[in-house]
C-alpha positions as CSV (number, residue, x, y, z in Angstrom):
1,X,0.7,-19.6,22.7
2,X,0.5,-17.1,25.3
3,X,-2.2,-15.6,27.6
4,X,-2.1,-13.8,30.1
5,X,-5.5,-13.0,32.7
6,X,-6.4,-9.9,33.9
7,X,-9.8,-10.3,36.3
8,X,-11.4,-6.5,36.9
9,X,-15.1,-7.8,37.6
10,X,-17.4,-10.7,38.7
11,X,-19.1,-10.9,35.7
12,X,-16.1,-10.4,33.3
13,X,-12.8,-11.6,32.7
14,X,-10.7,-9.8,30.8
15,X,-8.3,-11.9,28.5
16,X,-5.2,-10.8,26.3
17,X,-3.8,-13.4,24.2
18,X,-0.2,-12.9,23.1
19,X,2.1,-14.1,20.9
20,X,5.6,-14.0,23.0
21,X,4.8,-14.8,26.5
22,X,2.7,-17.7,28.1
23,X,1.0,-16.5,30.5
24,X,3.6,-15.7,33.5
25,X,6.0,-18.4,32.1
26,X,8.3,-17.6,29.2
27,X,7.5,-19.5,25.8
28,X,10.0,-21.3,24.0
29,X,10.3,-21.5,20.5
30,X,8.6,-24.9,20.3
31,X,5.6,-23.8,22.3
32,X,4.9,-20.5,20.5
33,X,3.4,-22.3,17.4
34,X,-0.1,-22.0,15.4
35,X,-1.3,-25.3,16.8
36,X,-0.9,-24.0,20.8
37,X,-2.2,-21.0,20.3
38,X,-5.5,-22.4,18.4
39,X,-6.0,-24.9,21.1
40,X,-5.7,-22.5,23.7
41,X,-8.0,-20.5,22.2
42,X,-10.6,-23.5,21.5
43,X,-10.1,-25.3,24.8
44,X,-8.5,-28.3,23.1
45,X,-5.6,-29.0,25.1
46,X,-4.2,-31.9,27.6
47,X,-5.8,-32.8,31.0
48,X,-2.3,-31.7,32.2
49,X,-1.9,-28.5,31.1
50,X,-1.7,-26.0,34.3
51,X,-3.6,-22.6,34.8
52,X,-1.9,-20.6,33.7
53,X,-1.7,-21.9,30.3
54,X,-5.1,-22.4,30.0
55,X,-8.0,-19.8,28.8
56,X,-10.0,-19.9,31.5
57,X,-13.2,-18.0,30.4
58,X,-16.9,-18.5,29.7
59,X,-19.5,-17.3,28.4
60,X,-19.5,-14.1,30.5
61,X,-16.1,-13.2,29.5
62,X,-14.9,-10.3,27.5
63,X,-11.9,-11.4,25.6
64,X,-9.1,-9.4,24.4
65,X,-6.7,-10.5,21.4
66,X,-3.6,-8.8,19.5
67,X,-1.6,-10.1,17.3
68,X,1.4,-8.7,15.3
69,X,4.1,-9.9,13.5
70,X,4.8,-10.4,9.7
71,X,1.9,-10.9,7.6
72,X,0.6,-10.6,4.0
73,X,-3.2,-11.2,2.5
74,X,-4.9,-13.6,4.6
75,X,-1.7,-14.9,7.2
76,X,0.3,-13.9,9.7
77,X,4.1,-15.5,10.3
78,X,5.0,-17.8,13.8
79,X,8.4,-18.3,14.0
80,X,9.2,-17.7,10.2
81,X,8.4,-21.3,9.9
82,X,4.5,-21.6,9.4
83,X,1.8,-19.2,9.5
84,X,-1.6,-18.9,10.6
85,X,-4.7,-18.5,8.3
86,X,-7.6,-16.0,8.2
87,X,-9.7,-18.7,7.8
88,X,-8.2,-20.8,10.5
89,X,-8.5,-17.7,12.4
90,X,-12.5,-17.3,12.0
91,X,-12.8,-21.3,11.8
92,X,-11.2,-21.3,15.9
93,X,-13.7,-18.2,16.6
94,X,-16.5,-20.1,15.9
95,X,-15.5,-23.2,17.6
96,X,-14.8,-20.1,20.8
97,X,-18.8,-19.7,20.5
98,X,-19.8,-22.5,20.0
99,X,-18.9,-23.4,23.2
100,X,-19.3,-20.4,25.0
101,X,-15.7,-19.1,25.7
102,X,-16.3,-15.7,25.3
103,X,-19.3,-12.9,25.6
104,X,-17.1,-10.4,23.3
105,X,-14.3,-10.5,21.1
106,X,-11.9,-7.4,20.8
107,X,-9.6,-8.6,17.7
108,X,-6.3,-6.3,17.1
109,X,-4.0,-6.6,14.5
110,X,-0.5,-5.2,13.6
111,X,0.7,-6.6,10.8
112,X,1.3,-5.5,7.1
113,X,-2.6,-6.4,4.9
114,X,-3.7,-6.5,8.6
115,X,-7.3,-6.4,7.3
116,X,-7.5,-9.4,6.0
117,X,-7.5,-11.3,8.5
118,X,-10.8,-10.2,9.8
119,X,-12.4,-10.6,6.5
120,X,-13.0,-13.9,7.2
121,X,-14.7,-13.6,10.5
122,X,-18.8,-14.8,10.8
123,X,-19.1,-15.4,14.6
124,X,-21.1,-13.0,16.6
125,X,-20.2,-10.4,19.3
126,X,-16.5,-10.3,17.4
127,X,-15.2,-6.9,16.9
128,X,-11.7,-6.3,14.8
129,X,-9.2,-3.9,14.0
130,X,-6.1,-3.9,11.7
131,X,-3.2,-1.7,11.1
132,X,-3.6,-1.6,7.3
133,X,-6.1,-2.3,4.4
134,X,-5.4,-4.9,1.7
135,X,-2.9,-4.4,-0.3
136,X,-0.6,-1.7,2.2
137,X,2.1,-2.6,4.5
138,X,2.0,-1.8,8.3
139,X,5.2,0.5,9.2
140,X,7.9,0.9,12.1
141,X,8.3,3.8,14.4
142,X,11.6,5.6,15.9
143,X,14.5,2.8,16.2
144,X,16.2,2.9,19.3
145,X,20.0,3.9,18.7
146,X,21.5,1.5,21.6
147,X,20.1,-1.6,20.4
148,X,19.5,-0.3,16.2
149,X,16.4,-1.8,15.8
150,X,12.8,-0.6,15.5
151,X,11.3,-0.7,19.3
152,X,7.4,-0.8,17.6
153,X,5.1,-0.6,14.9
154,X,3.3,2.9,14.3
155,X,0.0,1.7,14.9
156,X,1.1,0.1,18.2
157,X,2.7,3.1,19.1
158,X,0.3,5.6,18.7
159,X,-2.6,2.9,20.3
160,X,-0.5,1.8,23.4
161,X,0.1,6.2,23.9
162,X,-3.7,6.5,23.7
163,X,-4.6,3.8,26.1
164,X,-1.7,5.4,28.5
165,X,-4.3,8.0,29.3
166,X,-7.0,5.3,30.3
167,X,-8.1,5.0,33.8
168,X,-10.6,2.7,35.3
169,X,-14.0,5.6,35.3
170,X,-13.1,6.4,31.6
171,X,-16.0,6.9,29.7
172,X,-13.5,6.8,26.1
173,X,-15.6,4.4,23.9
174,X,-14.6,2.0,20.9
175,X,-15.4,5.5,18.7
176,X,-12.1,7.3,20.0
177,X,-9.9,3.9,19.4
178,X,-10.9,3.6,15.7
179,X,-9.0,7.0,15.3
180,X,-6.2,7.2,17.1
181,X,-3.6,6.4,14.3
182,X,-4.9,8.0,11.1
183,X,-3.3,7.9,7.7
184,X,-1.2,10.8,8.6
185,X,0.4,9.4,11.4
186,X,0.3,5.6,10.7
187,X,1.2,6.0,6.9
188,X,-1.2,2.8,6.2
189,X,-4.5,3.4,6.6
190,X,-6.1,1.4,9.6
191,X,-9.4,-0.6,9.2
192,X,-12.0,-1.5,11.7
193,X,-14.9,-3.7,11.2
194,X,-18.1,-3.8,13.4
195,X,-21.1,-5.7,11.4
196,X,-20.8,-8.4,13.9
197,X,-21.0,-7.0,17.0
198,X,-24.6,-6.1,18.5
199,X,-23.6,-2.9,20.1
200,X,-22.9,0.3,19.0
201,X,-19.3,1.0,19.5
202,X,-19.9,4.4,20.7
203,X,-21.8,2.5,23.7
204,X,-18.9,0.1,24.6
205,X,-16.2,1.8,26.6
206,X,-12.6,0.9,26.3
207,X,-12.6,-0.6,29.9
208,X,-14.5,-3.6,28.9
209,X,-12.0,-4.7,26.7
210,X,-8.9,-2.7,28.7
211,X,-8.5,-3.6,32.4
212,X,-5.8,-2.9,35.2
213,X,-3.5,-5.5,36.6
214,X,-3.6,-5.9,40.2
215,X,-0.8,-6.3,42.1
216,X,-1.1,-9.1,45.0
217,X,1.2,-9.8,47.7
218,X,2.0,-13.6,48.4
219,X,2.0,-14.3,51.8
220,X,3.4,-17.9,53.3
221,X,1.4,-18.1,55.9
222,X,-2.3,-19.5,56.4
223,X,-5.3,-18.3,57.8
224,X,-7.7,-20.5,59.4
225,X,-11.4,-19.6,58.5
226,X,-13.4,-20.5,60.9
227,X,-17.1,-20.2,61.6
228,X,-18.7,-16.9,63.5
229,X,-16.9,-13.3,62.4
230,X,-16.0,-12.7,66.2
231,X,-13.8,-15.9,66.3
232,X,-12.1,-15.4,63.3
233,X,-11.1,-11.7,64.4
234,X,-9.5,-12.6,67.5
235,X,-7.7,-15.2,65.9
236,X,-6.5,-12.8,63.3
237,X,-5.7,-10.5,66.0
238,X,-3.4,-13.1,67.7
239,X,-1.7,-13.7,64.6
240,X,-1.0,-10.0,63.9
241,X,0.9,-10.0,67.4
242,X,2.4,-13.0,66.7
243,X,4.1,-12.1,63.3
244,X,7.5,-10.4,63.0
245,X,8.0,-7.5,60.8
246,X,9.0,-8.5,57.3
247,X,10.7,-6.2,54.5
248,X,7.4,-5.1,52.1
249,X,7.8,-6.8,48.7
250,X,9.1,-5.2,45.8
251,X,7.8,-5.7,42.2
252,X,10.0,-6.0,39.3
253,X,10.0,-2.8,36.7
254,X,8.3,-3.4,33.7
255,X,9.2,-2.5,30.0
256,X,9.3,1.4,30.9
257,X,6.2,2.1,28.1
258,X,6.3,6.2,29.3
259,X,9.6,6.4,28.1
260,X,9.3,4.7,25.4
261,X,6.5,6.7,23.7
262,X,8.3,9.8,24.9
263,X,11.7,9.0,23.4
264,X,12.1,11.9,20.2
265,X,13.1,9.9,17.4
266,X,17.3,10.6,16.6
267,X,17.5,13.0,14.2
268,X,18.9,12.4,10.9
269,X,22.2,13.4,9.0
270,X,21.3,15.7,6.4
271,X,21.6,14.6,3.4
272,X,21.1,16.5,-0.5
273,X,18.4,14.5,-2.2
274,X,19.7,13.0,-5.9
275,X,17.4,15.3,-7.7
276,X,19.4,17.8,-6.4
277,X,22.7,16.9,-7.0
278,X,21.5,16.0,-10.8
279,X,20.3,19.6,-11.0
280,X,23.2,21.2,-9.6
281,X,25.5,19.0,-12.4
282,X,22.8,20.1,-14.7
283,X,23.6,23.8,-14.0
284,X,27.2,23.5,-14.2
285,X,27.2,22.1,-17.5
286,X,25.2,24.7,-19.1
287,X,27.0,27.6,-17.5
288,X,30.1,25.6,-18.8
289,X,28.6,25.7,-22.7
290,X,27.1,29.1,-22.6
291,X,30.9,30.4,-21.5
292,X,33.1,28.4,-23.5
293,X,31.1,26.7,-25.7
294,X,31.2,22.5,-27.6
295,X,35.0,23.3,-29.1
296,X,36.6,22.9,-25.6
297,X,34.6,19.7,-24.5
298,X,37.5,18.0,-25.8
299,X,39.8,19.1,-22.5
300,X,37.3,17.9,-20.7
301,X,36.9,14.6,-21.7
């Protein structure tokens, strides 16, 4: 399963668990399964297992977690081939506590029934959110006409176009998130649930869940710390002279999100609706009796 670290303070890590990348490696098929991504959650995995496919947090840590995919009451698919539990879900949670992996829980869901997969849930400090209620499916947004498929859900959509306008002095709290996709706009009607969390909501901002990625630049050469600030600075001095000019680096684009939420959905061929093609049949026929009359059905059938 995937995670992927995202450090903003001392005090708290920032976490996003995610179902199709591990960490900055890309998951196969094999390792995107229910039993990776519970272990990495709980901490049960092998001595070998490198950084960054670990879960590296304590209990000062804020964690983040979305999930989406296809779902129903109480699961959510991997793969098509198994599927993950609400009560395996609250069951790993608790283990997270237990052993102090996390401070506070952020729980997202996008998935059709989303809420019931927080119903389940009896650990503290855990707050969760869910695309639909019981019972109502979670739907696509605009499909992208190169590629003919649905780029998002509607509940992703309209959350990743709120948290666009984020910055790192926000003072948006938990309040503004529970209603950024109403019924009108989502179609399903999202849930949130709060009971176990100690703080308000309207006290927690979206930045202790939300963080910025920092871009770092990888340098091959070393630095020798040594003792006493004056030595160190002339011997970083000497290596500033001693360098040779090197091209900057250049980071990779990432999914282009603006455009994305920007894109205007295709608009549709126009098309009569059946009721009123029925209607218009309907009127015909009776204009046709009314004229001629039942004697000349008989040159029409």
């Amino acid at each position: 399963m995937a995670v992927t670290y995202c450090l903003s303070r001392p005090a708290t890590a920032l976490v996003a668990v995610l179902l199709l990348s591990f960490g900055s490696v890309a998951a196969s098929h094999i390792e995107v399964t229910v039993e990776n991504f519970l272990r990495v959650l709980t901490g049960r995995i092998p001595p070998s297992t490198p950084r960054s496919k670990r879960l590296l947090s304590d209990d000062r840590s804020n964690i983040l977690i979305y999930m989406t995919g296809h779902g129903g009451n109480g699961f959510l698919k991997f793969q098509d081939s198994e599927e993950i539990t609400n009560i395996e879900l609250a069951d790993a949670f608790e283990q997270m506590w237990q052993k102090r992996r996390y401070n506070e829980l952020l729980f997202i869901i996008d998935t059709c029934q989303g809420a019931s997969m927080y119903e389940r849930f009896y650990s503290p400090n855990i707050m969760a959110l869910a695309s639909s209620q019981v019972g109502e499916d979670s739907l696509s947004h605009q499909p992208d006409p190169a590629i003919g498929v649905h780029l998002m859900d509607r509940y992703t959509f309209y959350v990743l176009e709120f948290l666009e306008e984020i910055n790192p002095a926000s003072q948006t709290n938990m309040n503004d998130l529970f209603q950024v996709c109403p019924k009108s706009l989502c179609v399903s009607t999202p849930g949130h649930r709060t009971d176990l969390f100690q703080r308000d909501p309207k006290n927690v901002l979206i930045t202790d869940f939300f963080g910025s990625v920092r871009k770092v630049e990888i340098t091959t050469e070393t630095i020798n710390l040594q003792q006493g600030s004056e030595i160190m600075e002339s011997s970083y001095k000497e290596d500033q002279m001693d360098e040779e000019p090197v091209e900057p680096l250049k980071y990779a684009e990432q999914l282009p999100v603006a455009q994305i939420i920007h894109q205007k959905p295709k608009l549709k061929d126009w098309h009569p609706p059946g009721g009123f093609i029925l209607g218009l049949w309907a009127l015909i026929i009776m204009v046709f009796f009314k004229t001629y009359g039942i004697k000349h059905m008989k040159f029409i059938f």
